[in-house]
gemmi code that builds the backbone of each chain (N, CA, C; Angstrom):
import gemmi

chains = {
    "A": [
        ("UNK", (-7.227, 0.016, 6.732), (-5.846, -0.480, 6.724), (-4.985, 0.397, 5.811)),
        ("UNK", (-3.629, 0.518, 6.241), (-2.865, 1.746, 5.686), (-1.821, 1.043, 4.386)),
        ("UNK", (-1.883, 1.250, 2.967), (-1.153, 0.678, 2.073), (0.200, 0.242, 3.041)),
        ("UNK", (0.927, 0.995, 3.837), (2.249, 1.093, 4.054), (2.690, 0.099, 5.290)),
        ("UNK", (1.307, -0.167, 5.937), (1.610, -1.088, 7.313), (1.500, -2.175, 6.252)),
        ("UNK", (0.679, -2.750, 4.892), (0.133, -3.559, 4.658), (1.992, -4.252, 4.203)),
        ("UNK", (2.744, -2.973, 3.499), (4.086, -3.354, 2.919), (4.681, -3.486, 4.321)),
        ("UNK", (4.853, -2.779, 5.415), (5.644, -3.408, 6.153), (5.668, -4.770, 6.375)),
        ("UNK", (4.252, -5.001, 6.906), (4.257, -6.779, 7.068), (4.550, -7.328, 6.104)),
        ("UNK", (4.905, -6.893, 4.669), (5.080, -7.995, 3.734), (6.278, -8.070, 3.791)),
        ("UNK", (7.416, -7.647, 4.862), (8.934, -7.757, 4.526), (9.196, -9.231, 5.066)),
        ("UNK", (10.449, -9.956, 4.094), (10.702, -11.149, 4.453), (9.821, -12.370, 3.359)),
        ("UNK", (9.062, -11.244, 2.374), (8.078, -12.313, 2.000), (8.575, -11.457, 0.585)),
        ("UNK", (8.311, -12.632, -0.511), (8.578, -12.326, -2.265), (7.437, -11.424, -2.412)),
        ("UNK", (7.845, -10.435, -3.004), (6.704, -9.668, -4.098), (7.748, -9.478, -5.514)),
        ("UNK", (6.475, -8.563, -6.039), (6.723, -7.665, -7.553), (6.087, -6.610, -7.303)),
        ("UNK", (7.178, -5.670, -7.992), (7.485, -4.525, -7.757), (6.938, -3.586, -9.728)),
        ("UNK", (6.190, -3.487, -9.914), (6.683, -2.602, -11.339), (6.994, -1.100, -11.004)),
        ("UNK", (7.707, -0.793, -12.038), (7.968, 0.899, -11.973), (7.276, 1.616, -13.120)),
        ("UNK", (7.468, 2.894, -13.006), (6.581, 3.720, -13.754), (7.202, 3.377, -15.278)),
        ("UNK", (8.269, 2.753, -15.452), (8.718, 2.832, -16.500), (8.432, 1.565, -17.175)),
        ("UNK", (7.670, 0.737, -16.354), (7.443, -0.624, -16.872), (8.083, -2.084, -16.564)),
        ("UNK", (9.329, -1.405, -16.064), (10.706, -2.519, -15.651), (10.274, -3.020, -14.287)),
        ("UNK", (9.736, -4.063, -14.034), (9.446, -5.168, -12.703), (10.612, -5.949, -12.029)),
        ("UNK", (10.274, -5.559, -11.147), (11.652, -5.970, -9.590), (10.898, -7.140, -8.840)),
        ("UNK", (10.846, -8.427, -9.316), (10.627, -9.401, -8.284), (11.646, -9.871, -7.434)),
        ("UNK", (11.412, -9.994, -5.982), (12.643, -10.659, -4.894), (11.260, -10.427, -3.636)),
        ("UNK", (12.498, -10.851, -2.664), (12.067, -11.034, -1.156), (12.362, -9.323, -0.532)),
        ("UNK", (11.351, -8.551, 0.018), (11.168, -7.853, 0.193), (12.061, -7.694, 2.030)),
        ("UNK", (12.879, -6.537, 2.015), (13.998, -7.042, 3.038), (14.056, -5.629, 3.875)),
        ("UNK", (13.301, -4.615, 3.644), (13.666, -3.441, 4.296), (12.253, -2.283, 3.368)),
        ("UNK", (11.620, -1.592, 4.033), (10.602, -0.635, 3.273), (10.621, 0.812, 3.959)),
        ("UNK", (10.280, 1.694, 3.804), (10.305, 2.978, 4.665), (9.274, 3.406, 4.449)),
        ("UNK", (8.463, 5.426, 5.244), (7.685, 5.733, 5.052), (7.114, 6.297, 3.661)),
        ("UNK", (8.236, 6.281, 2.802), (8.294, 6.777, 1.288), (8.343, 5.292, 0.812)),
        ("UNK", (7.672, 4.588, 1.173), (7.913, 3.846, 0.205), (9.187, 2.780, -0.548)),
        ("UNK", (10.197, 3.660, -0.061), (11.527, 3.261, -0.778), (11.808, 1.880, 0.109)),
        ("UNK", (12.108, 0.780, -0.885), (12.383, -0.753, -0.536), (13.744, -1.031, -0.921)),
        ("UNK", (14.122, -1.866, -0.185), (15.365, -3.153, -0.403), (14.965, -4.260, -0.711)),
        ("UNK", (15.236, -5.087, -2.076), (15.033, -6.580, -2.444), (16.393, -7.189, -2.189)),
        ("UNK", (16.019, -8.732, -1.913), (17.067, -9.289, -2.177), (16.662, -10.482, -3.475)),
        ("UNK", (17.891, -11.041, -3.532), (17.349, -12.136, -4.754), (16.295, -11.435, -6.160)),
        ("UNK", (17.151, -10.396, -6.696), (15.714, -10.258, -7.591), (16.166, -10.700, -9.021)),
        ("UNK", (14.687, -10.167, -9.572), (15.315, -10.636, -10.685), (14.489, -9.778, -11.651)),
        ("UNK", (14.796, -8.634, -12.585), (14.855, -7.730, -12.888), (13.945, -7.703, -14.282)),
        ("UNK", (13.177, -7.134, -14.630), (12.450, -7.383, -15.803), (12.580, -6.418, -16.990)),
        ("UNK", (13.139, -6.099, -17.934), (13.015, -4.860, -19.141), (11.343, -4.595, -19.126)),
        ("UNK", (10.631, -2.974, -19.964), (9.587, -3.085, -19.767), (9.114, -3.991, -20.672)),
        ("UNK", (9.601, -3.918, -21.779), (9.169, -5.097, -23.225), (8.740, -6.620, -22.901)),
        ("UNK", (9.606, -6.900, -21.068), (9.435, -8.448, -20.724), (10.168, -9.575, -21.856)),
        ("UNK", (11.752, -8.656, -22.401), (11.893, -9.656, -22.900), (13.735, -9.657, -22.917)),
        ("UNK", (13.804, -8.754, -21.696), (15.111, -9.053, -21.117), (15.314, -9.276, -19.685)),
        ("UNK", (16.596, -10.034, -19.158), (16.576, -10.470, -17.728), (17.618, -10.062, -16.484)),
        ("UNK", (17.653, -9.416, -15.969), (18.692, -9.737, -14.935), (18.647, -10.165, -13.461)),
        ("UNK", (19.648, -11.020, -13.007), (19.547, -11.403, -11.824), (20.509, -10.468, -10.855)),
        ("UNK", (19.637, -9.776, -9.604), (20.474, -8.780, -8.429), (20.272, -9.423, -7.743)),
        ("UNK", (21.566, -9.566, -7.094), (21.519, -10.173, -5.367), (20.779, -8.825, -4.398)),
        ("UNK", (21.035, -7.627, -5.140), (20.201, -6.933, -4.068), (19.706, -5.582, -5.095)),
        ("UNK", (18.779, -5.508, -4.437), (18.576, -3.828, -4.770), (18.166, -2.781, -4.238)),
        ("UNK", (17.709, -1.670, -4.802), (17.344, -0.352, -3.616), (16.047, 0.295, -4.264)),
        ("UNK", (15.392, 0.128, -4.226), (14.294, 1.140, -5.201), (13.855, 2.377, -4.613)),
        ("UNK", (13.803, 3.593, -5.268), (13.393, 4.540, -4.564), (11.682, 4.675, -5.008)),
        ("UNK", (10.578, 5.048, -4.052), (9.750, 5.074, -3.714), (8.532, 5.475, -4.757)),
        ("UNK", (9.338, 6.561, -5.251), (8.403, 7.615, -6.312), (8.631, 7.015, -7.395)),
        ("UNK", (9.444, 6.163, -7.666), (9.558, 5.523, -9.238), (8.347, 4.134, -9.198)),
        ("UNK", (8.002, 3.855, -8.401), (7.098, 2.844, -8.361), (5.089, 2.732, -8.694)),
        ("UNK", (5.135, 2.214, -9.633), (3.959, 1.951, -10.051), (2.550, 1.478, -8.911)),
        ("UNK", (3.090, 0.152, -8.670), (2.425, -0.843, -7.908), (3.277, -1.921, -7.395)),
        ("UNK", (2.566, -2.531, -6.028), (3.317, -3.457, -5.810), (2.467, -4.856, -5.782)),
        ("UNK", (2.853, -6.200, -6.287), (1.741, -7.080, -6.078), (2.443, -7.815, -4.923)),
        ("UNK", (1.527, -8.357, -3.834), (2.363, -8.671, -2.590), (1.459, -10.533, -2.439)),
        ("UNK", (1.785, -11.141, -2.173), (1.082, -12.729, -1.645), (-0.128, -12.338, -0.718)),
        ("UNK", (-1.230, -13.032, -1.382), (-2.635, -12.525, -0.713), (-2.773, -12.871, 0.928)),
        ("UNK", (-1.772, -13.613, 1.457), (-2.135, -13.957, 2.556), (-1.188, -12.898, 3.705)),
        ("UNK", (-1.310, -12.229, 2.897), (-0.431, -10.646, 3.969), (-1.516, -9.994, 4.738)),
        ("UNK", (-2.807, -10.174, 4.054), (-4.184, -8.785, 4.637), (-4.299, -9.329, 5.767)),
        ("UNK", (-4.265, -11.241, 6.069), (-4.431, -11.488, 6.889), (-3.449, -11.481, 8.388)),
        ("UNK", (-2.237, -11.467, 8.204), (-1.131, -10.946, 8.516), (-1.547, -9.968, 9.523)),
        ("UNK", (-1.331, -8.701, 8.708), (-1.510, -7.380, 9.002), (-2.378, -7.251, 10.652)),
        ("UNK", (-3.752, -7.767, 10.361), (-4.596, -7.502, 11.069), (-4.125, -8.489, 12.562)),
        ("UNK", (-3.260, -9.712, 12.280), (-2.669, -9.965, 13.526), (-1.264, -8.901, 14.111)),
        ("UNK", (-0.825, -8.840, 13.202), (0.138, -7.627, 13.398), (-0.374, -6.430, 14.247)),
        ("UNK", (-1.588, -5.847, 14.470), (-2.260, -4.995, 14.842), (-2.632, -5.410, 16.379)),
        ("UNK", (-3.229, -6.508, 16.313), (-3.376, -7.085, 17.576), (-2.400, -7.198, 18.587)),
        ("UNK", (-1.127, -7.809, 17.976), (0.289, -7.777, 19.018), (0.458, -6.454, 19.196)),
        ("UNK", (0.660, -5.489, 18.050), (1.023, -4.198, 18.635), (0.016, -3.535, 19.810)),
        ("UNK", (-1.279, -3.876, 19.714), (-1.889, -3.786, 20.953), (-2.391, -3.867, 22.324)),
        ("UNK", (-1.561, -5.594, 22.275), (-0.970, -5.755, 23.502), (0.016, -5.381, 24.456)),
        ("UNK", (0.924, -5.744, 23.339), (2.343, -5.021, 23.430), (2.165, -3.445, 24.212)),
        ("UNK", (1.604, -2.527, 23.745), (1.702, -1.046, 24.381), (1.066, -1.111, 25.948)),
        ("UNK", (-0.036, -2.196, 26.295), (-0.156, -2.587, 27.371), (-2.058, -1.715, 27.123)),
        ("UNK", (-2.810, -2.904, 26.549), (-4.209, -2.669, 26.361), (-4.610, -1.074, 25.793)),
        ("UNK", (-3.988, -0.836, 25.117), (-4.115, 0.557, 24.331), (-4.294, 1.525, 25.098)),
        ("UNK", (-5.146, 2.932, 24.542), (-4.935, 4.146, 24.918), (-5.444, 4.499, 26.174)),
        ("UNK", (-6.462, 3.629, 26.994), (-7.118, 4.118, 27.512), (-5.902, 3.984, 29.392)),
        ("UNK", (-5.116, 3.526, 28.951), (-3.692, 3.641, 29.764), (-2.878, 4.656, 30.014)),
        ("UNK", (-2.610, 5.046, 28.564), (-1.704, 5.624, 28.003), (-1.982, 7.307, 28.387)),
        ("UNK", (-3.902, 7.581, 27.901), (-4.604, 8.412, 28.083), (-4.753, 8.940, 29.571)),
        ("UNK", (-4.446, 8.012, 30.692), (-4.861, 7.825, 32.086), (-3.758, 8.722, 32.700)),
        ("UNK", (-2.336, 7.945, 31.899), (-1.070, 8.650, 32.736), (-0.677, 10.183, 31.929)),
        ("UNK", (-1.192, 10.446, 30.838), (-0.692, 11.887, 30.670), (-1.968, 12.665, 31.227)),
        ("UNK", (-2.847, 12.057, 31.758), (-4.068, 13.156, 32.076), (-3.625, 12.892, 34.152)),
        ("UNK", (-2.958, 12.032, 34.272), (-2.528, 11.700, 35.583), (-1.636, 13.275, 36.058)),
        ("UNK", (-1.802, 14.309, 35.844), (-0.852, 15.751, 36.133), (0.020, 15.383, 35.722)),
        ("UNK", (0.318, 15.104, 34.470), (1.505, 15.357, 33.550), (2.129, 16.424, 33.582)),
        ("UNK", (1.678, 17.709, 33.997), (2.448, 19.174, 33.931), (2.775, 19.353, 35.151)),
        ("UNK", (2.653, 18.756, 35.974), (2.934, 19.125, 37.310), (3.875, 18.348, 37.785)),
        ("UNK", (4.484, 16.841, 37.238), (5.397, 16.017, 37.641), (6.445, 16.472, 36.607)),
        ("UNK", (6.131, 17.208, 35.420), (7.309, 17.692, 34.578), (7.606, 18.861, 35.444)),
        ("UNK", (7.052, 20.478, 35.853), (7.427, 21.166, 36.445), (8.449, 20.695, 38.061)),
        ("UNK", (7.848, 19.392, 38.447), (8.202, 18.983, 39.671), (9.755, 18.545, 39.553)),
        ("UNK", (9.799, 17.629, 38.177), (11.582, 17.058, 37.993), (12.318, 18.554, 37.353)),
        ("UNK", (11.946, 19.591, 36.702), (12.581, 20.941, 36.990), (13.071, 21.121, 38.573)),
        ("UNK", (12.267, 21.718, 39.338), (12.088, 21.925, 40.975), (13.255, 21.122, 41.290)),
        ("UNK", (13.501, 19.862, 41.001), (14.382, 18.925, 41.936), (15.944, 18.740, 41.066)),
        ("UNK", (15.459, 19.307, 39.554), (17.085, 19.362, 39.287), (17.745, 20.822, 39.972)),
        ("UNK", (16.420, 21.938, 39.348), (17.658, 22.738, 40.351), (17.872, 22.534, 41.902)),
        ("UNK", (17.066, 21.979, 42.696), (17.124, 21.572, 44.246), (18.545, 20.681, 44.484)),
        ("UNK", (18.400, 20.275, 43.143), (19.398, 18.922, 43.175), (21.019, 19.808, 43.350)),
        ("UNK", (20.834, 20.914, 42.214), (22.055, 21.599, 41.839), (22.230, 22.523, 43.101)),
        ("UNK", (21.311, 23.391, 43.446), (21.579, 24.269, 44.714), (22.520, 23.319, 45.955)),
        ("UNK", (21.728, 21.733, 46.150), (22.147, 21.130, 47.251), (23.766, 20.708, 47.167)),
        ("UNK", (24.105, 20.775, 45.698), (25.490, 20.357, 45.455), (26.386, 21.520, 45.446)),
        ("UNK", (25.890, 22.703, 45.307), (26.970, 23.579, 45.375), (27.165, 24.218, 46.264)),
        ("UNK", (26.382, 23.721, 47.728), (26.652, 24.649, 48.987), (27.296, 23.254, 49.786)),
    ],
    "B": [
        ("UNK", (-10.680, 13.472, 1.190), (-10.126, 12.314, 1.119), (-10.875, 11.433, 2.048)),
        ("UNK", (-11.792, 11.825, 3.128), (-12.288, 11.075, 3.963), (-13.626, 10.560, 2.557)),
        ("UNK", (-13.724, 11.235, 1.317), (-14.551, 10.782, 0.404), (-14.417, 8.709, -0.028)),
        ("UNK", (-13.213, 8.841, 0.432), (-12.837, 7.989, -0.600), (-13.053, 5.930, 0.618)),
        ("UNK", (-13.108, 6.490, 2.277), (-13.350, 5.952, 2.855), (-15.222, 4.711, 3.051)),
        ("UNK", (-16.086, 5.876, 2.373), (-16.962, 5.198, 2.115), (-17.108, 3.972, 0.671)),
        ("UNK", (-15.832, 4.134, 0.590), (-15.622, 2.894, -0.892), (-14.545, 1.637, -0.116)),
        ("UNK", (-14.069, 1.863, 0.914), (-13.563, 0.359, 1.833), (-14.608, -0.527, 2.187)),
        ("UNK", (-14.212, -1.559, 1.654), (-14.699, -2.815, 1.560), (-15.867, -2.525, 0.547)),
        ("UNK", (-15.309, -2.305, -0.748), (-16.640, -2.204, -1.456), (-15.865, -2.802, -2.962)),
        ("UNK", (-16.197, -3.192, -3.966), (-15.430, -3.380, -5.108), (-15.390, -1.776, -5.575)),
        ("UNK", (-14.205, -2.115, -6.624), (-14.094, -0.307, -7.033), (-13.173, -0.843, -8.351)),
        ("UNK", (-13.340, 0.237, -9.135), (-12.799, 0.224, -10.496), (-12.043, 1.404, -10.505)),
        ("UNK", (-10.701, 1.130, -10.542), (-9.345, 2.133, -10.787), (-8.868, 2.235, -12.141)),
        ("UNK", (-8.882, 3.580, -12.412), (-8.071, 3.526, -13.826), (-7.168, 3.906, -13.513)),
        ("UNK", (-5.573, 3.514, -14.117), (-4.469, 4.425, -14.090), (-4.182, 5.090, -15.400)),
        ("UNK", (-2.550, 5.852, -14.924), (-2.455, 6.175, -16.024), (-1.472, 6.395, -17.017)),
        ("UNK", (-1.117, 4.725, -16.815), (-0.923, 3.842, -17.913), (-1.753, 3.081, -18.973)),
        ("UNK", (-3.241, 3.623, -18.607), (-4.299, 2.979, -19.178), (-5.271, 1.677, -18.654)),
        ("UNK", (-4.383, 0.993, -17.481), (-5.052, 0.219, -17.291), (-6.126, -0.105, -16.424)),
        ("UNK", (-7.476, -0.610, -16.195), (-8.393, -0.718, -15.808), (-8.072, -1.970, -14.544)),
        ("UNK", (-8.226, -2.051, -13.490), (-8.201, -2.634, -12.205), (-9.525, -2.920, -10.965)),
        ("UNK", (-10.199, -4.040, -11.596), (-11.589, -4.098, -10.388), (-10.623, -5.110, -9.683)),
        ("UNK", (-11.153, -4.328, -8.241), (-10.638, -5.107, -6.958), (-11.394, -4.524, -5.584)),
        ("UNK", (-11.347, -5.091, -3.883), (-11.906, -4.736, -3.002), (-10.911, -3.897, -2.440)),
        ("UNK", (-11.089, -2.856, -2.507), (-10.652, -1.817, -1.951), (-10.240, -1.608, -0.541)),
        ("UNK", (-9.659, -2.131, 0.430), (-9.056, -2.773, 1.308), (-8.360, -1.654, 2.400)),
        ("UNK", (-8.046, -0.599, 1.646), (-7.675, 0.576, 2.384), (-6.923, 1.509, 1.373)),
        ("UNK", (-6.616, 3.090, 2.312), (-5.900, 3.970, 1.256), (-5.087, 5.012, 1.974)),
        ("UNK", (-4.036, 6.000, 1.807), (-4.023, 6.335, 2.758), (-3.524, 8.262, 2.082)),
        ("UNK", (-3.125, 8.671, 2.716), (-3.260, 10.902, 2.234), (-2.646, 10.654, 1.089)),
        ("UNK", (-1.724, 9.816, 0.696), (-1.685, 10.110, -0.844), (-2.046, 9.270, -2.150)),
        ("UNK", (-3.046, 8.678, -1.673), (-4.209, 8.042, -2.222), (-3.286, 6.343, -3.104)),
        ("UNK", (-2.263, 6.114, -2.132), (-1.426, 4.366, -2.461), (-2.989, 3.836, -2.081)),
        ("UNK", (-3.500, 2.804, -2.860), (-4.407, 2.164, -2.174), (-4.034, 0.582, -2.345)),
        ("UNK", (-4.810, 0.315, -1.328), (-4.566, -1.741, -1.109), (-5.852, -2.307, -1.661)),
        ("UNK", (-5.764, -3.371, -3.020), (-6.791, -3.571, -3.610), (-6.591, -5.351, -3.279)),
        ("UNK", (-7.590, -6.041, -3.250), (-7.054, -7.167, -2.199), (-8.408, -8.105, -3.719)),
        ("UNK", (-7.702, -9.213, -3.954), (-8.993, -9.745, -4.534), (-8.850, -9.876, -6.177)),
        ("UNK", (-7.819, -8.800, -6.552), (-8.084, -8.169, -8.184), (-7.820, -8.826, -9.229)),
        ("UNK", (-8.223, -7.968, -10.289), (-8.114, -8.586, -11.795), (-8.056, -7.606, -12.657)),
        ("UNK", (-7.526, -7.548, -13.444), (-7.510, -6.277, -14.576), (-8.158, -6.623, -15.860)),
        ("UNK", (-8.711, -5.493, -16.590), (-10.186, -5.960, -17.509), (-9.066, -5.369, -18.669)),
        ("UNK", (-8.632, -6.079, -19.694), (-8.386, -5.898, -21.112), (-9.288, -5.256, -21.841)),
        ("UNK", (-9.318, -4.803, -22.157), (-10.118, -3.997, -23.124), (-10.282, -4.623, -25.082)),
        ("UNK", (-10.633, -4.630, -25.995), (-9.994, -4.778, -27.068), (-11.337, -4.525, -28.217)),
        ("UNK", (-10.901, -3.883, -29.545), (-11.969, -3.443, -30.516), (-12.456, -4.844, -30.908)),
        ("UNK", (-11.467, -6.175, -30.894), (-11.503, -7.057, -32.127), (-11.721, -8.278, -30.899)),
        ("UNK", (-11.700, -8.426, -29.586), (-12.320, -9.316, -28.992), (-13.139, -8.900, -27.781)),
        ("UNK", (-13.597, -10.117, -26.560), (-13.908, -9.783, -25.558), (-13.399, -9.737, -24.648)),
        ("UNK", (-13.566, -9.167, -23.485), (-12.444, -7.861, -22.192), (-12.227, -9.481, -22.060)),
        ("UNK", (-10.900, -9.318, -21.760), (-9.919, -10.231, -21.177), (-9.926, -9.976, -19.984)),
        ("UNK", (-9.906, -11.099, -18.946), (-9.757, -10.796, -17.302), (-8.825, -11.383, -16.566)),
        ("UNK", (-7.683, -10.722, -16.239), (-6.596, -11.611, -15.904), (-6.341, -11.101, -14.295)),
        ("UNK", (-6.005, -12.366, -13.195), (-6.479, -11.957, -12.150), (-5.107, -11.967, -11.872)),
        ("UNK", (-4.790, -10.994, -10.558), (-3.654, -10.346, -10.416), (-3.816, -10.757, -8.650)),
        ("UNK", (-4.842, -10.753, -8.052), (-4.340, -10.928, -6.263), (-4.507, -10.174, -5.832)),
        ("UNK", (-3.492, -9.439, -4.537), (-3.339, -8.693, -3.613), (-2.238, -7.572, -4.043)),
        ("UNK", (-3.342, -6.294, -3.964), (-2.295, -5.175, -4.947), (-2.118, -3.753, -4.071)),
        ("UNK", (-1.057, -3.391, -4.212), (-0.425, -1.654, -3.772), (-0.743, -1.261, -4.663)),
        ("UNK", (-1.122, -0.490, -4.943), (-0.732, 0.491, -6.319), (-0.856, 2.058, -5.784)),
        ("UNK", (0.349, 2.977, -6.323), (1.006, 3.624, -5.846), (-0.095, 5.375, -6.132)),
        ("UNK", (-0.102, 5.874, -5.352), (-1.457, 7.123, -5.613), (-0.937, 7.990, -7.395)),
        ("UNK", (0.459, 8.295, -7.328), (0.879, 8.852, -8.258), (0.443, 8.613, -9.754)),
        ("UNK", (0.092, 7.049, -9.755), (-0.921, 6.411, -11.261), (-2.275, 6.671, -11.316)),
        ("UNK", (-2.664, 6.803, -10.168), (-4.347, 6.657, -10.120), (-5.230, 8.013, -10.678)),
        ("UNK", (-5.699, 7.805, -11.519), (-6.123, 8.473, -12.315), (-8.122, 8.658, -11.805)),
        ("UNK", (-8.476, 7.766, -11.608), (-9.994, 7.217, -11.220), (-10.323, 6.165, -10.410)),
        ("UNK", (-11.004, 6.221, -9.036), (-11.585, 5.438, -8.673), (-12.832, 5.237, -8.389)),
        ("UNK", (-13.767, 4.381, -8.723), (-15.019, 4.541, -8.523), (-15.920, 3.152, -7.890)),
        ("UNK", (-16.893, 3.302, -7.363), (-17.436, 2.329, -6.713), (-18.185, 1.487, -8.316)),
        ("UNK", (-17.957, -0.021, -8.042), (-18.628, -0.877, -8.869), (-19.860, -1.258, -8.404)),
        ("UNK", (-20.868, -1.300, -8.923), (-22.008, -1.587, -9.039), (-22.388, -2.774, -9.183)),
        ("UNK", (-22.193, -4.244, -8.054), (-22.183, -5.504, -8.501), (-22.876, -6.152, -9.459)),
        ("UNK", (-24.208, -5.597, -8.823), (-25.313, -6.560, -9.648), (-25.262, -5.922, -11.065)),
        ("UNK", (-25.210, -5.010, -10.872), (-25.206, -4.367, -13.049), (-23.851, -4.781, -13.303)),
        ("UNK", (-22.462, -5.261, -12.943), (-21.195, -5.695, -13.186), (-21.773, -7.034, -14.142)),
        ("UNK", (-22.881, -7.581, -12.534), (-22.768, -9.201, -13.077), (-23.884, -9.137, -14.220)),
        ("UNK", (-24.620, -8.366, -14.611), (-25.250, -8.450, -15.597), (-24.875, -8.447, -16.715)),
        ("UNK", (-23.736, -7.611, -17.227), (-22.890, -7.259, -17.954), (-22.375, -8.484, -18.491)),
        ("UNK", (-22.304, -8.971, -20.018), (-21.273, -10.035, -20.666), (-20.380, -9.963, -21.226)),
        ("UNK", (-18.467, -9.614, -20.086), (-17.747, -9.117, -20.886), (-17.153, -9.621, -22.377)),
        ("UNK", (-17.727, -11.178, -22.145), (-17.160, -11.513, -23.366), (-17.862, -10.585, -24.834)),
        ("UNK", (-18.842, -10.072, -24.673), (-19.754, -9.522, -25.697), (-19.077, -7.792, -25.885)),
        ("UNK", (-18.115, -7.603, -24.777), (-18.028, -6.035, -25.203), (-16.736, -5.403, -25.853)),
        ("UNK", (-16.547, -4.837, -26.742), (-15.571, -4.405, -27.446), (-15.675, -3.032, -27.184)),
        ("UNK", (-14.336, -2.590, -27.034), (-13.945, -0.938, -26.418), (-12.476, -1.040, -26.955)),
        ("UNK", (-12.566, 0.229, -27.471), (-10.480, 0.743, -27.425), (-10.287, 0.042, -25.726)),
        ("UNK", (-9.068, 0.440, -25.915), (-8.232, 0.386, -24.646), (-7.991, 1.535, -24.515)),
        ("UNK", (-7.824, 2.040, -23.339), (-7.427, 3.720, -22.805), (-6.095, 3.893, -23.199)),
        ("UNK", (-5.563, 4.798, -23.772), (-4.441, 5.588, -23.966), (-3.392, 5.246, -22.604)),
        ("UNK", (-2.371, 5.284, -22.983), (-1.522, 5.409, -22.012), (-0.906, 6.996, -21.798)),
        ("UNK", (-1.061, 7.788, -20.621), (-0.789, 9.218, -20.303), (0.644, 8.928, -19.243)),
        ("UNK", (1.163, 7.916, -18.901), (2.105, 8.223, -17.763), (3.473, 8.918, -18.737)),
        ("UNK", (3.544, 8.348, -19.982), (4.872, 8.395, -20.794), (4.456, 9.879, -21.607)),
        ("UNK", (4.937, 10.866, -21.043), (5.073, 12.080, -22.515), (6.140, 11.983, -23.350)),
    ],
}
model = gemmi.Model(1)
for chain_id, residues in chains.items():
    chain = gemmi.Chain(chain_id)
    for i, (resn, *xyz) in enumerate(residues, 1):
        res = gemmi.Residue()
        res.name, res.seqid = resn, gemmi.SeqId(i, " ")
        for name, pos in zip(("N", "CA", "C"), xyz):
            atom = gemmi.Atom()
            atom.name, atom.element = name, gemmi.Element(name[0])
            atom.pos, atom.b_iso = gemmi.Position(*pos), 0.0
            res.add_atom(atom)
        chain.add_residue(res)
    model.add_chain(chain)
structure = gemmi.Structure()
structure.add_model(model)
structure.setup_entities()
């Protein structure tokens, strides 16, 4: 399982966030990318000392400043349904997918060439 | 990096490097070594008592800290009485 699918599925759901600097970002996790870099909402902001506070309606964290993230244990289980829909969804995985590009894939691409210019010759005479 | 695959689903002991020590099940990892530690607890260290174990859950932690990971050894873990062991605590290296 990939750290980053594990954060996607956790969007919509509260974590904590620490940074390298010590300062912890708890909120509802609302947006994540392939770097890592997140959107909270509702957070609420920690000094590293843990002994100052602020409340953000939103924030932005960039990716590389981040320590660790602690996420609600019932995400692993999540995930692995998450995996399953996406596998339906594409329509019973690769062995489909595998069927139609090995189906003369180079020969129906050369073929829609053939018929645009056929297409263009037929329009300009 | 495919090294690090024969330690999924196994307990493993991460040091970072902030100093802190992290046993957890190692859950997955991925090219820049973020790993998903599912299960965890972090071991206190201290000269003047015994390792403190404070359990933490379901963890990211980001490749850029990770300093060490290594496979735990259950049965010699559980043999082990942390209340009996006194150690420094590791240095913290993230802050120059």
């Amino acid at each position: 399982m990939l750290p980053l699918s594990l954060l996607n599925t956790a969007q919509g759901h509260p974590m904590l966030v620490e940074l390298k600097n010590g300062e912890t970002f708890n909120g509802h996790l609302v947006n994540c990318d392939n770097w890592m870099n997140l959107t909270l909402r509702e957070v609420i902001q920690t000094s590293p000392e843990g002994n100052r506070f602020w409340r953000l309606p939103e924030c932005y964290i960039r990716g590389n400043t981040i320590k660790y993230l602690r996420v609600p244990d019932e995400i692993i289980e999540m995930v692995k349904e998450d995996a399953v829909r996406q596998r339906q969804a594409t329509g019973g995985g690769g062995r489909g997918r595998g069927g139609s590009r090995s189906g003369g894939g180079g020969n129906s691409g050369r073929g829609e060439v053939f018929d645009v210019i056929f297409n263009i010759s037929y329009y300009d005479y | 990096m495919a090294e690090l695959q024969k330690y999924v689903d196994l307990t493993v002991e991460i040091i970072t490097s902030d100093g802190r020590v992290i046993v957890g099940l190692l859950k997955g990892f991925d090219q820049t070594i973020n790993v998903i530690l599912s299960n965890c607890h972090e071991r206190i260290y201290s000269e003047t008592e015994g390792v403190e174990r404070m359990n933490l859950g379901l963890y990211i932690i980001r490749g850029d800290n990770i300093v060490l990971i290594g496979e735990l050894d259950q049965a010699r873990d559980d043999s082990i009485d942390l209340s009996e062991i006194r150690a420094a605590p590791i240095n913290d290296i993230s802050r120059r």
